[in-house]
DRENDO-1510 file (C-alpha; in Angstrom, 1 decimal, always signed):
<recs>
REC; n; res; u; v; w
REC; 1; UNK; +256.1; +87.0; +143.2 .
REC; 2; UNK; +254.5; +87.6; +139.8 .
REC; 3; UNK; +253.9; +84.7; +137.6 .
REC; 4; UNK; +253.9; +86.5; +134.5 .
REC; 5; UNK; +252.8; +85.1; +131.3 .
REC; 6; UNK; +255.4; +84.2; +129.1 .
REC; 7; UNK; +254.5; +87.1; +126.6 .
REC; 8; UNK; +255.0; +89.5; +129.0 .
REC; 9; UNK; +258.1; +87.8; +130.5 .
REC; 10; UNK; +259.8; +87.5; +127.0 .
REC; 11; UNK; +258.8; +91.5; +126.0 .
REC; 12; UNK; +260.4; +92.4; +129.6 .
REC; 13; UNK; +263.8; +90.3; +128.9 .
REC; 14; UNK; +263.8; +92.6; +125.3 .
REC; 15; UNK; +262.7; +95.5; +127.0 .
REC; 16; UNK; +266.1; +95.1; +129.4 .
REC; 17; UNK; +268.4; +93.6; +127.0 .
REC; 18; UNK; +271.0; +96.5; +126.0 .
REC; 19; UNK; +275.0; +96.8; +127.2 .
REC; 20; UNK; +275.3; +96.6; +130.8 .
REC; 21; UNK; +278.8; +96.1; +131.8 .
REC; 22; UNK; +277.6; +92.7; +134.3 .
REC; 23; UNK; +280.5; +90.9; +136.1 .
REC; 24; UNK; +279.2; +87.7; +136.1 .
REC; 25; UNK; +277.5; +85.1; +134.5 .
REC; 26; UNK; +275.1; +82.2; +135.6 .
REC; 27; UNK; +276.0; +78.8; +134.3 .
REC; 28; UNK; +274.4; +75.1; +135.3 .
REC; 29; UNK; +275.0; +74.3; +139.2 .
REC; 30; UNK; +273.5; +70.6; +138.8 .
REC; 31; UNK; +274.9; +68.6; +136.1 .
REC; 32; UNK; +272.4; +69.1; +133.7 .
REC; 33; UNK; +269.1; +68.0; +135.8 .
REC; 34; UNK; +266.4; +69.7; +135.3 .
REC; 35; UNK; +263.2; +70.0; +137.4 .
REC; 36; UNK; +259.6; +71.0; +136.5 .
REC; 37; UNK; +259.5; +74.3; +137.7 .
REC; 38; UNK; +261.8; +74.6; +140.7 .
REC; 39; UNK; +260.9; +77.1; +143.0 .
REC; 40; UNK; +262.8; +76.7; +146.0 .
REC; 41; UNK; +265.8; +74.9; +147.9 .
REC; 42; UNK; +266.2; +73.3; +151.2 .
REC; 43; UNK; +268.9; +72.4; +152.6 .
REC; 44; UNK; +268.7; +68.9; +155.7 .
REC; 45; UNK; +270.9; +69.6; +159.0 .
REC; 46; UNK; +274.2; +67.6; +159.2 .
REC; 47; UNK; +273.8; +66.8; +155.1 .
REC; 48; UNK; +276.6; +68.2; +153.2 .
REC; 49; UNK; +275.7; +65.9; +150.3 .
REC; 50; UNK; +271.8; +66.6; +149.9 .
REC; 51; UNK; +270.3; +69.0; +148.4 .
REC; 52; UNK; +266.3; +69.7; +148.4 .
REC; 53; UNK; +264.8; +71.0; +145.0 .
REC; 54; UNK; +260.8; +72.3; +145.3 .
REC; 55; UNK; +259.0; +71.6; +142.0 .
REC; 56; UNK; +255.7; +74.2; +141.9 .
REC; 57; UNK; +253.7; +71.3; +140.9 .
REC; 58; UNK; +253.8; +69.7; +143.8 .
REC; 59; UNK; +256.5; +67.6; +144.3 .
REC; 60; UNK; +260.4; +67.7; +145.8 .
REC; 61; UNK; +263.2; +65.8; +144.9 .
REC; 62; UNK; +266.1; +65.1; +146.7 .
REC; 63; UNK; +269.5; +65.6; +144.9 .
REC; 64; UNK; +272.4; +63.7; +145.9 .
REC; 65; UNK; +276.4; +63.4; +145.1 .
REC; 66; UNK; +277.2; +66.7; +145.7 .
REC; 67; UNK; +280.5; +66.3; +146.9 .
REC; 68; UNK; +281.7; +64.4; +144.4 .
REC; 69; UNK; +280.0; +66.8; +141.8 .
REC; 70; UNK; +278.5; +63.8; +140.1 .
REC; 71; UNK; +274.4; +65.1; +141.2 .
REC; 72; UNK; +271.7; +63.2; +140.8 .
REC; 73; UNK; +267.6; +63.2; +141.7 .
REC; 74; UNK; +265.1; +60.9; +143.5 .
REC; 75; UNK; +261.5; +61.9; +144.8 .
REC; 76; UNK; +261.2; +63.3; +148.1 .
REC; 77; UNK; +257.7; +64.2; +148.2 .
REC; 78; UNK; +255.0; +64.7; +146.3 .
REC; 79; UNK; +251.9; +66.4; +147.8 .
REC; 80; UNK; +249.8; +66.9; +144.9 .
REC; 81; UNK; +247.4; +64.6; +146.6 .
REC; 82; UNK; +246.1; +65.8; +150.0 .
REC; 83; UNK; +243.5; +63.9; +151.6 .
REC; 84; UNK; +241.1; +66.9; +153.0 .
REC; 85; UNK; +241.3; +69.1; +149.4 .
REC; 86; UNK; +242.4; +69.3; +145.7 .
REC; 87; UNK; +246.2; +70.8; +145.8 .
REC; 88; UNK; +246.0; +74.0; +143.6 .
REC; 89; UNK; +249.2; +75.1; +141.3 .
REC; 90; UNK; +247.8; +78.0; +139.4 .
REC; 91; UNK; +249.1; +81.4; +138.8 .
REC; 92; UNK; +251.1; +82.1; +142.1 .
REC; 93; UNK; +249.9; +79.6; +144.2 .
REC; 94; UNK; +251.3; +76.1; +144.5 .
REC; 95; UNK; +253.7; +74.0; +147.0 .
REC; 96; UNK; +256.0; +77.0; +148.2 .
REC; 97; UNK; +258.2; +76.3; +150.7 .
REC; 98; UNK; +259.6; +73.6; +152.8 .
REC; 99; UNK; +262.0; +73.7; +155.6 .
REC; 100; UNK; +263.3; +70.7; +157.4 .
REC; 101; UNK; +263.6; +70.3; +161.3 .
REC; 102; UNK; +266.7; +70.9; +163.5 .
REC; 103; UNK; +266.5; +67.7; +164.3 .
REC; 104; UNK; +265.2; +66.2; +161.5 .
REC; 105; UNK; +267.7; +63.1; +162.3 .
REC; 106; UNK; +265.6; +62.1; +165.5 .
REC; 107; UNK; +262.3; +63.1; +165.1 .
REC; 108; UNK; +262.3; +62.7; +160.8 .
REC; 109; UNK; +259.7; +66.0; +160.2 .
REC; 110; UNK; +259.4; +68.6; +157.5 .
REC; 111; UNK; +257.3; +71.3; +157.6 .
REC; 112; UNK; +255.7; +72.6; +154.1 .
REC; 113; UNK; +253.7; +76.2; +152.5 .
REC; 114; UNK; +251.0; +75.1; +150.0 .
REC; 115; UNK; +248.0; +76.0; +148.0 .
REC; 116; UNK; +244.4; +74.0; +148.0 .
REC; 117; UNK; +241.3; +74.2; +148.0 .
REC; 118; UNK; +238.9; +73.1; +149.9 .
REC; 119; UNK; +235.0; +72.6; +149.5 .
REC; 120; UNK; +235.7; +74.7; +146.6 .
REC; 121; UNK; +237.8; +77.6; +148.3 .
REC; 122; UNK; +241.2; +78.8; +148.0 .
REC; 123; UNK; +243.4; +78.1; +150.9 .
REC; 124; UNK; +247.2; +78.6; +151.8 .
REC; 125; UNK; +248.6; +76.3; +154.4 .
REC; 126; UNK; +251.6; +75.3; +156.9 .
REC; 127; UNK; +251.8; +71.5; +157.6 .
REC; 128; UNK; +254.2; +69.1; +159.2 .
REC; 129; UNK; +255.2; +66.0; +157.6 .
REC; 130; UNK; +257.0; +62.8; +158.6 .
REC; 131; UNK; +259.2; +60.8; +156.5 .
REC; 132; UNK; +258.5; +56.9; +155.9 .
REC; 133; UNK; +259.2; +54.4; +158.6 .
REC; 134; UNK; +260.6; +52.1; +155.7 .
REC; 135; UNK; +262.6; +54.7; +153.5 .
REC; 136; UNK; +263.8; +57.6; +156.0 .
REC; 137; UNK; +264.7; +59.8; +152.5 .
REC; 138; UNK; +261.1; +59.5; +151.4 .
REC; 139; UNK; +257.8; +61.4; +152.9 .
REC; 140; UNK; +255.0; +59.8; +153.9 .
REC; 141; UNK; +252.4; +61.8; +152.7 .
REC; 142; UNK; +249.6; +60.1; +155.0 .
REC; 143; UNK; +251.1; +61.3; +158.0 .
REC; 144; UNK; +250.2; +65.0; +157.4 .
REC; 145; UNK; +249.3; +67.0; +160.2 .
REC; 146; UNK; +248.1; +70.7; +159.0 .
REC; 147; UNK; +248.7; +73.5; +161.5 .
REC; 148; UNK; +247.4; +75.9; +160.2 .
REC; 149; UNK; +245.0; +76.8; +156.8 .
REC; 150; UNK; +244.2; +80.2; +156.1 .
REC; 151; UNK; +241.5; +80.8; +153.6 .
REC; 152; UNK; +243.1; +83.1; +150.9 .
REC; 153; UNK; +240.5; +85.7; +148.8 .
REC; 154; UNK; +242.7; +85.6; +145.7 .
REC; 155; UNK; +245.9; +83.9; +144.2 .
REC; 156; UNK; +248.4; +86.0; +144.0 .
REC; 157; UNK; +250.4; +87.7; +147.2 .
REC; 158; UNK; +251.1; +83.9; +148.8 .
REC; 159; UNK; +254.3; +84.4; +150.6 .
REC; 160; UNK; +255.2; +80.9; +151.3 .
REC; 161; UNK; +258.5; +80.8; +152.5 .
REC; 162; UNK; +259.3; +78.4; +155.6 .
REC; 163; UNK; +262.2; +78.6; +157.5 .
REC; 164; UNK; +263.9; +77.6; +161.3 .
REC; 165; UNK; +265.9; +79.9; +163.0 .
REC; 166; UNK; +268.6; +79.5; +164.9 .
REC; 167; UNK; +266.4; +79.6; +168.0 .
REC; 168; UNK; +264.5; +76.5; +166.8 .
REC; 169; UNK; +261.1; +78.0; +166.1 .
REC; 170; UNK; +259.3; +78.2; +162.7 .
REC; 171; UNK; +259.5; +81.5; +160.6 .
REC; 172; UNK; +257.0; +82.0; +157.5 .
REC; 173; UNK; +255.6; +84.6; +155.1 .
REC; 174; UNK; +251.6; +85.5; +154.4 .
REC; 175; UNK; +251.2; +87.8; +151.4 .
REC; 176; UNK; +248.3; +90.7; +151.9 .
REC; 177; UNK; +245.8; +88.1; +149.8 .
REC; 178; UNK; +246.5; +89.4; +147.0 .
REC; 179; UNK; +244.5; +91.3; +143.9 .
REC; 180; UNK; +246.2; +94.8; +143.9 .
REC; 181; UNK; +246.0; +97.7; +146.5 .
REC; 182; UNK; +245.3; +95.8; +149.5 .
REC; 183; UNK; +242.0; +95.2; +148.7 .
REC; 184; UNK; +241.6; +93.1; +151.3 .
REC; 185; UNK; +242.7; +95.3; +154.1 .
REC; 186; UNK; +245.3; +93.2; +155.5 .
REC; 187; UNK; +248.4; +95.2; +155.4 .
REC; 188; UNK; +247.8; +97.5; +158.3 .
REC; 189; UNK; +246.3; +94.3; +161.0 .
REC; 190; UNK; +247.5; +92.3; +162.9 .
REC; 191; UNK; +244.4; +90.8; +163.7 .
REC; 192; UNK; +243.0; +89.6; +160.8 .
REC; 193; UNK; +244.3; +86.5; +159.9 .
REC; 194; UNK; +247.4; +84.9; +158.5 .
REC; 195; UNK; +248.3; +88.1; +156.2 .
REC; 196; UNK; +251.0; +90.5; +155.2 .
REC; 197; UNK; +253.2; +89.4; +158.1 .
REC; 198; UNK; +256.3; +86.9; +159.0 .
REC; 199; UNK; +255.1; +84.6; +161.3 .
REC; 200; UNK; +256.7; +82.7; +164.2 .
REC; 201; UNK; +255.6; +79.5; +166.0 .
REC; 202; UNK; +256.5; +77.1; +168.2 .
REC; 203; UNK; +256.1; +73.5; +166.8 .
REC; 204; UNK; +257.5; +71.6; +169.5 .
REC; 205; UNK; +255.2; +73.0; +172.0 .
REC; 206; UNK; +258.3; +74.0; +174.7 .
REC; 207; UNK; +257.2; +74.8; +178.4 .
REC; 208; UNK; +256.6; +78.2; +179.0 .
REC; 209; UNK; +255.0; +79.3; +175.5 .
REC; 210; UNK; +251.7; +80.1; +175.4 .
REC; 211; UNK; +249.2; +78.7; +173.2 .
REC; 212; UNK; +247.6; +80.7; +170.1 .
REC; 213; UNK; +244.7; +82.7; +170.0 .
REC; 214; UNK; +241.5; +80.2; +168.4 .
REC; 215; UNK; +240.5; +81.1; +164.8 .
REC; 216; UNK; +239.1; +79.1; +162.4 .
REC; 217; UNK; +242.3; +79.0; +160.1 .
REC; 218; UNK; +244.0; +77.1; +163.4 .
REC; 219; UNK; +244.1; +73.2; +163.4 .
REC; 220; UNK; +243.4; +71.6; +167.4 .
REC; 221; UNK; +244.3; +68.2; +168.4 .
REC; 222; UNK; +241.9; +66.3; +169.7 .
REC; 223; UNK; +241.7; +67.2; +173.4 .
REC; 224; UNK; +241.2; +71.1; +171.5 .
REC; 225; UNK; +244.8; +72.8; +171.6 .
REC; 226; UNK; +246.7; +74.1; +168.8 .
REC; 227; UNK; +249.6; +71.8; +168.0 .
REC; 228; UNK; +251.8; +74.6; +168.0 .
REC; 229; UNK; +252.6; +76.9; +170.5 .
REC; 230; UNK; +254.1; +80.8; +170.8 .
REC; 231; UNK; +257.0; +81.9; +171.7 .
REC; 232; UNK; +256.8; +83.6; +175.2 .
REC; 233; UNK; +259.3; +86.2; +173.4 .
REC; 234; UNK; +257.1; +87.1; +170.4 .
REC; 235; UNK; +257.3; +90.7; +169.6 .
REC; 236; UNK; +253.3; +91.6; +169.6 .
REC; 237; UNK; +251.6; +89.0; +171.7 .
REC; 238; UNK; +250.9; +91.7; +174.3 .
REC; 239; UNK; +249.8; +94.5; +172.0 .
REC; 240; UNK; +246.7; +96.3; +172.2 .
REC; 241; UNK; +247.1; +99.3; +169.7 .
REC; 242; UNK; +248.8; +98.8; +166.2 .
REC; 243; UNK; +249.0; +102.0; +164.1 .
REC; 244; UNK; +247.1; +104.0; +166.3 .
REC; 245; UNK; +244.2; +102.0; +166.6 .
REC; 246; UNK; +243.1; +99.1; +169.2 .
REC; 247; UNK; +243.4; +95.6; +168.2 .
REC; 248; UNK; +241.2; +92.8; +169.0 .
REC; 249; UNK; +242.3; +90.7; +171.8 .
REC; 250; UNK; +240.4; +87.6; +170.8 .
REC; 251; UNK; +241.8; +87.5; +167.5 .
REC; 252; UNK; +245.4; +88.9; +167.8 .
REC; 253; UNK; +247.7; +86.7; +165.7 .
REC; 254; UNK; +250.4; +86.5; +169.0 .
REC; 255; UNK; +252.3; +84.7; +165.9 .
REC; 256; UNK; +253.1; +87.8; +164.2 .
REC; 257; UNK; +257.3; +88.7; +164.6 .
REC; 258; UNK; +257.3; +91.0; +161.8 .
REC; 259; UNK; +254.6; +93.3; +159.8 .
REC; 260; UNK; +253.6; +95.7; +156.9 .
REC; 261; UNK; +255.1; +93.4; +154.4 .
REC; 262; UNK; +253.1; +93.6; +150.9 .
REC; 263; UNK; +254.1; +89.5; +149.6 .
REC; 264; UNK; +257.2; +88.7; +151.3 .
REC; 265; UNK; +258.9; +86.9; +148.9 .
REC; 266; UNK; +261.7; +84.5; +150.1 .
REC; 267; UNK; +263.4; +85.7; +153.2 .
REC; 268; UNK; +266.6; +84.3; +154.9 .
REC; 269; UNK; +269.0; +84.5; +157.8 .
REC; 270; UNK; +272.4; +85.0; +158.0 .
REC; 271; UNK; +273.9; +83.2; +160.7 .
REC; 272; UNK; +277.3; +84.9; +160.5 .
REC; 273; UNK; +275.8; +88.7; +160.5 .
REC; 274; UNK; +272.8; +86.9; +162.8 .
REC; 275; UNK; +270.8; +88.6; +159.8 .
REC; 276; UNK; +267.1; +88.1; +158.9 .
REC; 277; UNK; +266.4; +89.9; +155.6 .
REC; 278; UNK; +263.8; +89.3; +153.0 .
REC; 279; UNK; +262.5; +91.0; +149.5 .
REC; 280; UNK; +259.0; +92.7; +149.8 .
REC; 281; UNK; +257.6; +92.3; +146.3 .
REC; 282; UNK; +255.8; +96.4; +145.5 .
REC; 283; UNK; +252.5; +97.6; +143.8 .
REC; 284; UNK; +253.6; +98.8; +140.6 .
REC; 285; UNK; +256.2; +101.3; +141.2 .
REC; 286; UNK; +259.0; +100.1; +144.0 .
REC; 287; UNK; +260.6; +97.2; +144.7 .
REC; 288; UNK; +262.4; +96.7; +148.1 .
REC; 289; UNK; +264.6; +95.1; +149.9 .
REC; 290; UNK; +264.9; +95.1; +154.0 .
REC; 291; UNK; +266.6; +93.6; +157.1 .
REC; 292; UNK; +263.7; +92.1; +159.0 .
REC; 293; UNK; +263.7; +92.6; +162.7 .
REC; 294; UNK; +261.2; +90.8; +165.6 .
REC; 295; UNK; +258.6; +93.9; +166.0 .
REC; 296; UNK; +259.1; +95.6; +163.2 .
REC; 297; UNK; +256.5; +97.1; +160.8 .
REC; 298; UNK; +257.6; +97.5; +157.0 .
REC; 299; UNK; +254.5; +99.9; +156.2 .
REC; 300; UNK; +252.7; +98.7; +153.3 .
REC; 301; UNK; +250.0; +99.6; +152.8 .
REC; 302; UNK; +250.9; +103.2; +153.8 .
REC; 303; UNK; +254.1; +103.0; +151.6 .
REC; 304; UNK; +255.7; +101.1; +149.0 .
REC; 305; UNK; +259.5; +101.5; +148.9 .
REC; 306; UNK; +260.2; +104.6; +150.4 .
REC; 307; UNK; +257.6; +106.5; +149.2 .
REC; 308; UNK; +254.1; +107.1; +150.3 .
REC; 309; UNK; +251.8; +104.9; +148.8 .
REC; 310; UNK; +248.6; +106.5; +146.6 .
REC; 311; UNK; +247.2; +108.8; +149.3 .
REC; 312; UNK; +248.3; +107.2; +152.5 .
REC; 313; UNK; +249.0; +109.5; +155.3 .
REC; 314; UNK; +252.2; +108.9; +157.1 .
REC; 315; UNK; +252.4; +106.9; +160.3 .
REC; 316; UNK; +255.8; +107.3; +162.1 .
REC; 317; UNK; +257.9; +104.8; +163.5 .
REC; 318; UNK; +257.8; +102.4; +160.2 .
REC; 319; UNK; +261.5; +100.5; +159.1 .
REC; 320; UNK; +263.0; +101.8; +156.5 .
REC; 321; UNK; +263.9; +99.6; +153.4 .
REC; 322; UNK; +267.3; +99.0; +152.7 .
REC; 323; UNK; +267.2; +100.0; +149.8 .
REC; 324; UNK; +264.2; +99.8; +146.5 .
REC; 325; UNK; +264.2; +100.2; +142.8 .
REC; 326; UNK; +262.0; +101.0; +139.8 .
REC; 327; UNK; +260.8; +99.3; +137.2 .
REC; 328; UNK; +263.8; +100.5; +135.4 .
REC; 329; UNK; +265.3; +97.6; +137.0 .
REC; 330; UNK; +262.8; +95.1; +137.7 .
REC; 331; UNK; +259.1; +94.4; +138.5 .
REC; 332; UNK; +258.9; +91.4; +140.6 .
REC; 333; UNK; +261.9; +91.4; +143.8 .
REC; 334; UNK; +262.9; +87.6; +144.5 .
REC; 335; UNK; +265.2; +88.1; +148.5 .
REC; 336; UNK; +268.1; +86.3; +148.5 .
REC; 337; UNK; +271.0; +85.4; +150.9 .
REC; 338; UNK; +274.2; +86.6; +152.2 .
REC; 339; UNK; +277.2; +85.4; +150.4 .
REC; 340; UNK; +279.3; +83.4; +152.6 .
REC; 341; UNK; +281.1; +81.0; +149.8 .
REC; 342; UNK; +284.8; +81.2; +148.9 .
REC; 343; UNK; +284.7; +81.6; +145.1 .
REC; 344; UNK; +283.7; +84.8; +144.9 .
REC; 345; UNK; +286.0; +86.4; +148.0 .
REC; 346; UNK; +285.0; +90.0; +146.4 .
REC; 347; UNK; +281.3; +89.5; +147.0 .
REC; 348; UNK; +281.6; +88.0; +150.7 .
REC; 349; UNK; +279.1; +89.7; +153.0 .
REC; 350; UNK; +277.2; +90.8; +150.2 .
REC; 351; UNK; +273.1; +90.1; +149.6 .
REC; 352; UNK; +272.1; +88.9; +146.8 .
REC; 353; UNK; +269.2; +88.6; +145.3 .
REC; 354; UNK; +267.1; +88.8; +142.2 .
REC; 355; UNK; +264.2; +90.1; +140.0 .
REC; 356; UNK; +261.6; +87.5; +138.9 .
REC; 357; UNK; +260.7; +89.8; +135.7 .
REC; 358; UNK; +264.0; +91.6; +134.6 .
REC; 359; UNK; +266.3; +88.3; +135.5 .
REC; 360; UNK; +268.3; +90.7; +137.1 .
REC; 361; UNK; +270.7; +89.5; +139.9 .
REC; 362; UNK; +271.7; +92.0; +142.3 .
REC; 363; UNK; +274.2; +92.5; +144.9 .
REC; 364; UNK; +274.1; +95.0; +148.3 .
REC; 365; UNK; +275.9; +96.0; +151.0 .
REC; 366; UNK; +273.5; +94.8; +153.9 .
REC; 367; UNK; +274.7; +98.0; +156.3 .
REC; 368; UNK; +275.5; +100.6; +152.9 .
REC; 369; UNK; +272.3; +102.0; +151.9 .
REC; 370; UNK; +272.9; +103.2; +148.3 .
REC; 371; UNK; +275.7; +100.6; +147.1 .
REC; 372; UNK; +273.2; +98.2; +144.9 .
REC; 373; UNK; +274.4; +97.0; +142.1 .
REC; 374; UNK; +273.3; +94.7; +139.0 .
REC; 375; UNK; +275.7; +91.8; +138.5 .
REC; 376; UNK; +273.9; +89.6; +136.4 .
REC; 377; UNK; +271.2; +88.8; +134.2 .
REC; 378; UNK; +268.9; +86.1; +133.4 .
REC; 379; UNK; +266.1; +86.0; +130.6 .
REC; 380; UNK; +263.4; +86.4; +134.1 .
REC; 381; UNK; +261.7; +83.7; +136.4 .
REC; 382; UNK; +264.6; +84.4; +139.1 .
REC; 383; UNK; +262.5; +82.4; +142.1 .
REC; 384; UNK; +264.3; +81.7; +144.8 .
REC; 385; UNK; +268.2; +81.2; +145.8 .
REC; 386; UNK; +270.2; +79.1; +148.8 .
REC; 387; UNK; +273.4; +77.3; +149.1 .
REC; 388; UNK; +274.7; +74.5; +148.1 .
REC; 389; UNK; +275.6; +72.3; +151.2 .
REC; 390; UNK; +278.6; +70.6; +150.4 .
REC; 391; UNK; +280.7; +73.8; +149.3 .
REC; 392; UNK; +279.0; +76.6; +150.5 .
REC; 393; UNK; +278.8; +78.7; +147.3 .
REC; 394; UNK; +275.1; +80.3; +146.7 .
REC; 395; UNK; +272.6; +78.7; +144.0 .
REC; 396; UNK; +269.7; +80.3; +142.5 .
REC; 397; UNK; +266.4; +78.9; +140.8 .
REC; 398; UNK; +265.7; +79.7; +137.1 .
REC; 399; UNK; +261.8; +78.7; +137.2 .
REC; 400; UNK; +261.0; +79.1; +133.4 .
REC; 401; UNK; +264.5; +77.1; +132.6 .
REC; 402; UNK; +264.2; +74.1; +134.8 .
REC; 403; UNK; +267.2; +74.6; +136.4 .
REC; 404; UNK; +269.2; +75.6; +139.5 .
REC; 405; UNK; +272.1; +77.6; +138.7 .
REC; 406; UNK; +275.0; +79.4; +140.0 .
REC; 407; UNK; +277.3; +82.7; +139.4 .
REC; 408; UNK; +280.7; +82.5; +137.9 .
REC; 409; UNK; +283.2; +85.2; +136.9 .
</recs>
């Protein structure tokens, strides 16, 4: 993601504006709320009628009366006040993601992506949260237990994304650290840190998995273990070699599923196609699009798109996107979902997903390279999209706006 300023946002939106023949339109989802720059929903197992809405400053509110279309907010959480740093909103960073547990109605935990800083230094991290003893639809923000805090060299390239999968264990995204061209060297490791990767972890600790390698950006409990674990399945904890040259041992991150990916931005899973896909956002030529699988590496910084990137010499065996676009189309990709809803039988099975910059929405054909297609348009600040719970039709986040919208004929 690319937090533009709102010159260049507004000169992009005129820059795009001209006759294309789009087949729908967004219009309000919500009745009317608005939220202080929402950046991301969540939806809570077993709730048809809740709704989460992430606010980039730092706090989450909880949306009810769904089902009766009659919506309305309360706080969830509000995290702009950790106890060990100084929470940090600027330019890409702030509170990212969320996802809520599997069995969030026994053990009452929520897992969170956000920005701080601390002594001073930029920091993205992945904490669990419990919900208050006397109000089980509020968070207790004392209760914080960090897993994991990776110091970040620059604010942009974040990922942030948090999500369970249907195996139980905790997916997220690491951007490269950001500034431009890798400059961090990130892309191509897969032992350097938290970076340019989805990650998979084992919160619950289950028999059999392993525990992580030690680092620094790895929170212990006090007898010394992570309070995490891997899973025994993870697609690299064995690896010794990554693009042709050796890895360290010592500081392999075993919780790496998938690599090569430049800022991940949003990623989801299908459970009907039993589909992970995600957008990768590019350099500044190529935006794409893949179908993320355990093991795979995406090949940034050795391409972006398709194409080789600068100078890089070709390493075989990378995944190939399903499909990428200029900046004819877009600057900025936002991943989407899978359509699954019933109001829109024509577009069932379909991605979509969006353009932060443009305000393009787009649809594809997850196993039809070649079939995207631009459906329709926002002014920009596309973030983030996900469904709404009680009917099942897909919902988008207009950051810039304030609101969470949806597509109609």
């Amino acid at each position: 993601m690319r937090i533009a300023p709102l010159i260049l946002a507004l000169l992009s939106s005129r820059l795009i504006a001209g006759s294309e023949a789009l087949t729908y339109r967004t219009v309000d989802a919500l009745g009317g709320l608005t939220f202080n720059q929402p950046l991301a929903l969540a939806e809570i197992p077993g709730e048809k009628d809740r709704l989460l809405v992430l606010e980039k400053n730092g706090t989450v509110q909880l949306v009810t009366g769904l089902s009766e279309n009659k919506p309305s907010k309360r706080i969830f959480f509000d995290i702009t006040q950790p106890r060990d740093g100084k929470f940090e909103s600027g330019g890409e960073c702030g509170l990212l993601g969320l996802a809520v547990h599997p069995r969030f109605a026994e053990n009452h935990e929520v897992y969170v992506y956000y920005s701080l800083k601390i002594g001073g230094k930029l920091h993205q991290r992945v904490s669990r949260f419990k919900t208050s003893a006397s109000d089980p639809w509020l968070v207790d923000t004392a209760s914080e237990q960090p897993l994991i805090s990776q110091l970040d060299p620059a604010s942009n390239h974040n990922g942030g994304d948090v999500h369970f999968g249907p195996d139980g264990y905790l997916y997220f995204s690491c951007g490269d650290g950001g500034a431009a061209n890798d400059s961090f060297d990130h892309g191509g490791h897969i032992d350097k840190g938290f970076f340019a990767a989805i990650f998979r972890i084992d919160v619950d600790r289950r028999p059999g998995n392993r525990r992580p390698n030690a680092d620094i950006a790895v929170h212990t409990d006090a007898k010394g273990e992570a309070l995490y674990a891997i899973p025994a399945d993870n697609p690299f904890a064995q690896t010794t070699t990554h693009r042709g040259k050796p890895v360290d041992g010592a500081k392999l991150r075993t919780e790496t599923w998938a690599t090569g990916l430049r800022n991940a931005w949003r990623f989801a899973y299908d459970s009907e196609s039993r589909t992970w896909m995600t957008g990768d956002v590019g350099q500044n030529l190529i935006e794409e699009v893949d179908v993320v699988e355990a093991g795979k590496d995406y090949g940034w910084p050795v391409r972006e798109g398709r194409q080789a990137f600068g100078k890089a010499t070709a390493i075989p065996g990378l995944a190939e996107p399903l499909c990428d676009y200029d900046r004819k189309l877009g600057a900025s990709v936002t991943g989407g979902i899978i359509y699954r809803g019933k109001a829109l039988p024509e577009l069932v099975g379909a991605y979509i997903f969006g353009d932060f910059a443009s305000g393009r929405i787009f649809s594809v054909q997850p196993e039809q390279v070649g079939s995207l297609k631009t459906i329709a348009k926002e002014p920009n600040s596309v973030v983030s999209f996900g469904t709404n719970p009680a009917d099942g039709e897909l919902l988008f986040c207009n950051m810039g706006a304030g609101k969470v919208l949806k597509l109609t004929r």
